[in-house]
C-alpha positions in Angstrom: 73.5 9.6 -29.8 72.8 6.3 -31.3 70.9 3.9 -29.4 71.7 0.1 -28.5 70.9 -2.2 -31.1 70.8 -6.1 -30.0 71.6 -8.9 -32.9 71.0 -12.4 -31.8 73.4 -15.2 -33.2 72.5 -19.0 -32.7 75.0 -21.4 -33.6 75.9 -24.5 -31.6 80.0 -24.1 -32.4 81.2 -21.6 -29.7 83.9 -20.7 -32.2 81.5 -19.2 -34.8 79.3 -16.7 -32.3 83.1 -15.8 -31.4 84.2 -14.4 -34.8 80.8 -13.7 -35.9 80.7 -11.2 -32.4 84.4 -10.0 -33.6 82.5 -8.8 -36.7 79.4 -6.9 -36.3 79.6 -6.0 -32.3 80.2 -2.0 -31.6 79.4 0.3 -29.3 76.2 0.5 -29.8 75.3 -2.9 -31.1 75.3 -5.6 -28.7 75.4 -9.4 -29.8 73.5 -11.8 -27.9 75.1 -15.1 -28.5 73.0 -18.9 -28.1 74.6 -22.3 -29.1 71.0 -23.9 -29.2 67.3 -23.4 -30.1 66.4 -23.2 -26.4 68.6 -20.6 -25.2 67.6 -18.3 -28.1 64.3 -18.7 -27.0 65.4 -17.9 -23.2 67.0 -14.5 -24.8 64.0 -13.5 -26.9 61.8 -13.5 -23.9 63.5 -10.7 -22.2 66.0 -8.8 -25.0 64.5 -7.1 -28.0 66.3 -7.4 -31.4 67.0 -5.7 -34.1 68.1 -9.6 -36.2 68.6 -12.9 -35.5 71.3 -14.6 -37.4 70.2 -18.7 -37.4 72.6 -21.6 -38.3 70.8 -24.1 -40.0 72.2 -27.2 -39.1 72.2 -27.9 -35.3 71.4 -30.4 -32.8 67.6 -31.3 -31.2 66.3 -27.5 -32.9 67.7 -26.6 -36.5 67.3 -23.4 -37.6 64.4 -23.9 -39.6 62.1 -25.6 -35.8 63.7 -22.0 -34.6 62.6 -19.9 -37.3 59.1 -21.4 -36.7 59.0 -20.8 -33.2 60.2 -17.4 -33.9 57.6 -16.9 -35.9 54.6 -18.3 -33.7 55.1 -15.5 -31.4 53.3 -12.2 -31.0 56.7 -10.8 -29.5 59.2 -11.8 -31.8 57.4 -12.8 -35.0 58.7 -9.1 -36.8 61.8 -10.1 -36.0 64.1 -10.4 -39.6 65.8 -13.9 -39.8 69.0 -14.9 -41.8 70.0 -18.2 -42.4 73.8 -19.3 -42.3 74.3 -23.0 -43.6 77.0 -25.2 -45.0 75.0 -27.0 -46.9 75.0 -27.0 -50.8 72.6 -24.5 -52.6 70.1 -26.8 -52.9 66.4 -25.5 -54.3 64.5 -27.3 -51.5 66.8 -25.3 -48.5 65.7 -22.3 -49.8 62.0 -22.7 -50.3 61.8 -24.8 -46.8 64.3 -21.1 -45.3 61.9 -18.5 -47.1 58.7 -20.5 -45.4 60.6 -20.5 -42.1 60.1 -16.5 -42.5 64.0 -16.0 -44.0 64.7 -12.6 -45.5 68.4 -14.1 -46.8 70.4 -16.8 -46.7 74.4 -16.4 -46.2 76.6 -19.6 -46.5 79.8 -20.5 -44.7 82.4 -19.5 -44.9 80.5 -16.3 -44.2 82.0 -13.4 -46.4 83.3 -10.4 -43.2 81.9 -7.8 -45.7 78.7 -9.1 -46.8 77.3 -10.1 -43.3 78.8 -6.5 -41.7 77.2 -4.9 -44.9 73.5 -7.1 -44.6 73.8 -6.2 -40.3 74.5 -2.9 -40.3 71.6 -2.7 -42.9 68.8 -4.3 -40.6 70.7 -2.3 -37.3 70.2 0.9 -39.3 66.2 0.2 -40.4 65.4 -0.7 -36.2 67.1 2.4 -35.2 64.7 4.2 -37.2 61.9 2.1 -36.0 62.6 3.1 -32.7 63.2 6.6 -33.1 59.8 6.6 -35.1 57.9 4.6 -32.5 59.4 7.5 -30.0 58.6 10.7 -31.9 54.9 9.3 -32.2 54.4 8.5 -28.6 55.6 12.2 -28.0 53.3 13.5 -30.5 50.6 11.5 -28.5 51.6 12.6 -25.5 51.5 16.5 -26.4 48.5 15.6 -28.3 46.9 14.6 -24.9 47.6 17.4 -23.0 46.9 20.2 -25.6 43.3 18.5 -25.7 43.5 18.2 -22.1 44.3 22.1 -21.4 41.7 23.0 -24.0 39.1 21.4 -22.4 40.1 22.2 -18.9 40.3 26.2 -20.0 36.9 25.9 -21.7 35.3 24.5 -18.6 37.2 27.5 -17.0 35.5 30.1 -19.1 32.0 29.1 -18.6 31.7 30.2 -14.9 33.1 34.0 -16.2 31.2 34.0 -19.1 27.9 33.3 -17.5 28.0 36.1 -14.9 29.4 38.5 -17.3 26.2 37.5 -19.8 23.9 37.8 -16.7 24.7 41.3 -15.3 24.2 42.4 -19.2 20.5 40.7 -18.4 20.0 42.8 -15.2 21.4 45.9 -16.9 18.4 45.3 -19.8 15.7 45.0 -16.7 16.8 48.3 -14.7 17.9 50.8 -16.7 15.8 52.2 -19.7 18.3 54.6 -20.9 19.1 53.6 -24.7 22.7 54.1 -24.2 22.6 51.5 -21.2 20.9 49.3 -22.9 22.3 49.3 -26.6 26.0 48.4 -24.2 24.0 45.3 -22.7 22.9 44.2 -26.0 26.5 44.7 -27.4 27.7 42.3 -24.1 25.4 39.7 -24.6 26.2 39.5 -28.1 29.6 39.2 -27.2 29.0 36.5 -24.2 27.2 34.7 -26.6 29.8 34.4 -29.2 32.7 33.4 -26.9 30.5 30.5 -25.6 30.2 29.6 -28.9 34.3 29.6 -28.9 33.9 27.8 -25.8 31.4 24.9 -26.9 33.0 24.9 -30.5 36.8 24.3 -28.2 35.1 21.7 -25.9 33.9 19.9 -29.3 37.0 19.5 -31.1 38.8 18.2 -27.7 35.8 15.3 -27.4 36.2 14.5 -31.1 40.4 14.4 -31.0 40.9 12.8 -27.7 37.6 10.0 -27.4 35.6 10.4 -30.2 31.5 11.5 -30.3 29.4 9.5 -28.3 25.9 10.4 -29.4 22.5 10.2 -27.4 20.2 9.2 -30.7 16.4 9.5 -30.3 13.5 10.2 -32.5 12.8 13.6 -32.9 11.0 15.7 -35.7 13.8 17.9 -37.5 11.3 21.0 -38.4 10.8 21.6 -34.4 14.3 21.4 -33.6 15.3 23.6 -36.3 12.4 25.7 -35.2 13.5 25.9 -31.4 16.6 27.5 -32.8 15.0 29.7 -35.0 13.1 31.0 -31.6 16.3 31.3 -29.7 17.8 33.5 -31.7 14.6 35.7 -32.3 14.7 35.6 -28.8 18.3 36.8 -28.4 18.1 39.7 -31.0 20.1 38.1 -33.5 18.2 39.3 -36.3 16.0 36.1 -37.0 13.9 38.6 -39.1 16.1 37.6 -42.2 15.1 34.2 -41.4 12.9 32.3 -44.5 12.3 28.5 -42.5 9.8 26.0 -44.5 9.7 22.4 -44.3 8.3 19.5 -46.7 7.4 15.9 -46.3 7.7 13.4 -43.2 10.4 15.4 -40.9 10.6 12.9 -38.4 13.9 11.1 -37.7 16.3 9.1 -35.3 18.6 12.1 -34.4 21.0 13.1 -31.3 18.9 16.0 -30.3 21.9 18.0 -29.1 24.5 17.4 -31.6 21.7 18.2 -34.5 20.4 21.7 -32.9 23.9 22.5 -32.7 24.8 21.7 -36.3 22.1 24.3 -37.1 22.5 27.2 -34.7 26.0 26.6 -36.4 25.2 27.6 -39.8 22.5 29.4 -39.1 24.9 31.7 -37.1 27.5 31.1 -39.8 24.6 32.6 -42.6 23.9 35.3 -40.7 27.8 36.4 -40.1 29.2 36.0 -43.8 26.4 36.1 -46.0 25.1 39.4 -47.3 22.9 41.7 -45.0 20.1 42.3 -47.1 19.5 39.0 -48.4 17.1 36.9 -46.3 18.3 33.4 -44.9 16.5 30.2 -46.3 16.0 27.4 -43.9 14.4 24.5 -45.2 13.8 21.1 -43.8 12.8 18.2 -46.3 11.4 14.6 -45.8 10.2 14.2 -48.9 12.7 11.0 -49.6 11.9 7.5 -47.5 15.3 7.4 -46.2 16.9 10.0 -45.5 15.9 13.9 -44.2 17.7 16.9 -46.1 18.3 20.3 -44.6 19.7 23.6 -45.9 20.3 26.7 -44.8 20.7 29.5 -47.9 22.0 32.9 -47.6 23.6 35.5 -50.1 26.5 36.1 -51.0 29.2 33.8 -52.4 32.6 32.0 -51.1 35.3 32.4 -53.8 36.1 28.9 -55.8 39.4 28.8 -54.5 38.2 28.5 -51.0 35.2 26.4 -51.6 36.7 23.0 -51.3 38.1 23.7 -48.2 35.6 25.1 -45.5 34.9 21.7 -43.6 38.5 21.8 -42.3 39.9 22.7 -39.2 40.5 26.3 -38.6 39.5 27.4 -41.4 37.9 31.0 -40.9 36.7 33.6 -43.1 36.4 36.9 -42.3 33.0 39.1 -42.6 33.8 41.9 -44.5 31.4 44.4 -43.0 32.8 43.9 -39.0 36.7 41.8 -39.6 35.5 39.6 -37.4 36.9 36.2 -37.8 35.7 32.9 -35.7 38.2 30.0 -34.3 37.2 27.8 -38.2 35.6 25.5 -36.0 32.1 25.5 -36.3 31.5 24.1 -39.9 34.3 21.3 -39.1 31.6 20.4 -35.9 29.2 20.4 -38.4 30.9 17.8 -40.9 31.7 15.6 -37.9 28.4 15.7 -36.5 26.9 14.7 -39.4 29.4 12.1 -40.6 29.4 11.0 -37.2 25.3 10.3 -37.6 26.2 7.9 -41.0 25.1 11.7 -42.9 27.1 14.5 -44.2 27.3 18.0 -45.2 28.1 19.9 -48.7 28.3 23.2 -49.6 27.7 25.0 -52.8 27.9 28.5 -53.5 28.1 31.3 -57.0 26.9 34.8 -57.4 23.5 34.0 -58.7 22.4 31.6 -56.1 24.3 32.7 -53.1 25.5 30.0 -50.8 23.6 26.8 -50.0 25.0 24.2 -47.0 23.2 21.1 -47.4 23.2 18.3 -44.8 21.8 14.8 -45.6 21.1 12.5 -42.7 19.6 9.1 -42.2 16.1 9.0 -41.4 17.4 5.8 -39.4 20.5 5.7 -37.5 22.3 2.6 -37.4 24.2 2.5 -34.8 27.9 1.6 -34.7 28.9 4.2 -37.6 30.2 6.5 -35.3 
């Protein structure tokens, strides 16, 4: 169903708006008619249109004062504008029309099919705009409340999640059986991974729906990356595969949070897809004045096809030793994070040298980039 379309027509001969209406008004195109300058105003502050046919020659306002007007205005200064004059084709009308903000000029006596042909034209390109402006504030609108039920369903899953990782804690404490306790191991591991779900869900609906708001302070790199080393020793997660070294002046402007995240996230990522026996190489450098490098190393490669593509969203590959694939969120978190910091991330991978994400980050933040 086609929707309304206004056209307004200014002319100050009643007899002109009356066969120029006979022409282009439908069913779904409404003319708004105005004999001067003043009223055509009066109509443009409460009626949107899709044109505004303007005779040139009238009384107090020509069309060109109009046109001008038109054009001054936040409202209406999109608005197309055709002149219609009796005048001769004279050089000077048209430049003085076209600076007016004119997209054509027709001239009296107004040929039927031209003007219905040049209407239905603009009629047809405002319909569109409409329908586009609509479709977008529907996408924005679902967009809202998909990020909205994400986040509310993460929040959701954190009470759950803690009590189930906590009885697995008291199971570790009062039973020595290995069976029992091999089971609580398996638990927390699993806990653990669906709070990273969790966090990485709660993430991606900050950075769609309000952007990353980051809490910058300076903070030296090698302990941070440290403290995560430690929680995952702590945790079981097999931190024995773990090479971590640092070089140079580590000590940086740095949203504490956001950063130790961007490394438990590969870290974690290294220790799910890259190959069992190889150690992981963690290794933070400030040997440059500006900036402070990290990388975390592992073996194994990520085929060339794929390569390119691992910062985006849901993008997940799949360990081969347990088919376990993740949400492909956490390396997009990671790009943000560090884009988001005036930094970035790359990743490099063959055979020979495994694969090697790198992250470069201002030893300064300057604040605004995000």
């Amino acid at each position: 169903m086609a929707t309304n379309v206004n056209v307004l027509v200014v002319d100050d001969v009643e007899q002109n708006l009356t066969a120029i209406e006979a022409l282009i008004a439908g069913p779904d195109v409404t003319v708004l008619k105005a004999t001067s300058g003043i009223a055509a105003l009066e109509l443009l502050l409460v009626h949107d249109v899709a044109l505004a046919l303007l005779d040139v020659q009238m009384p107090n306002m020509d069309g060109f004062e109009l046109a001008s007007l038109i054009r001054g205005s936040e409202r209406t200064r999109a608005i197309p504008l055709i002149f219609l004059t009796a005048a001769a084709r004279e050089p000077e009308k048209f430049f003085k029309g076209y600076g007016a903000g004119a997209v054509d000029f027709l001239y009296k006596p107004i040929d039927a099919g031209v003007l219905q042909s040049k209407v239905g034209v603009f009629v047809a390109l405002d319909r569109q705009r409409k329908q586009l402006a609509a479709q977008l504030e529907e996408l924005t609108q679902a967009l809202k409340l998909n990020e909205m039920f994400t986040a509310v369903l993460s929040h959701d899953l954190r009470n759950p999640l803690s009590s189930v990782a906590n009885g697995a804690a008291v199971l570790l404490k009062m039973s020595g059986d290995p069976g029992v306790t091999r089971t609580a191991r398996r638990i927390q591991t699993t806990t653990r991974r669906m709070g990273n779900m969790v966090e990485q869900l709660l993430d991606l609906a900050r950075i769609r729906s309000q952007g990353l708001r980051l809490n910058v302070c300076s903070a030296d790199y090698a302990e941070l990356c440290g403290a995560i080393v430690d929680e995952m020793e702590a945790a079981g997660d097999g931190t024995a595969r773990i090479e971590f070294e640092q070089a140079g002046d580590v000590q940086g402007e740095v949203d504490v949070d956001r950063f130790s995240q961007m490394i438990s996230n590969l870290v974690g990522n290294a220790m799910q897809h890259g190959t069992p026996d190889a150690p992981i190489r963690l290794r933070v450098d400030g040997s440059a004045p500006e900036r402070i490098t990290v990388s975390v190393q592992n073996g194994g490669s990520i085929p060339t096809g794929q390569l390119p593509h691992v910062f985006e969203l849901f993008r997940s590959g799949e360990n081969e030793n347990t088919g376990h694939r993740g949400l492909g969120l956490g390396l997009f978190i990671v790009k943000k994070f560090a884009v988001a910091h005036g930094g970035d991330v790359t990743a490099t991978s063959s055979p020979a040298a495994g694969t090697i994400f790198e992250i470069s980050m201002p030893r300064a933040f300057a604040h605004g980039v995000h």
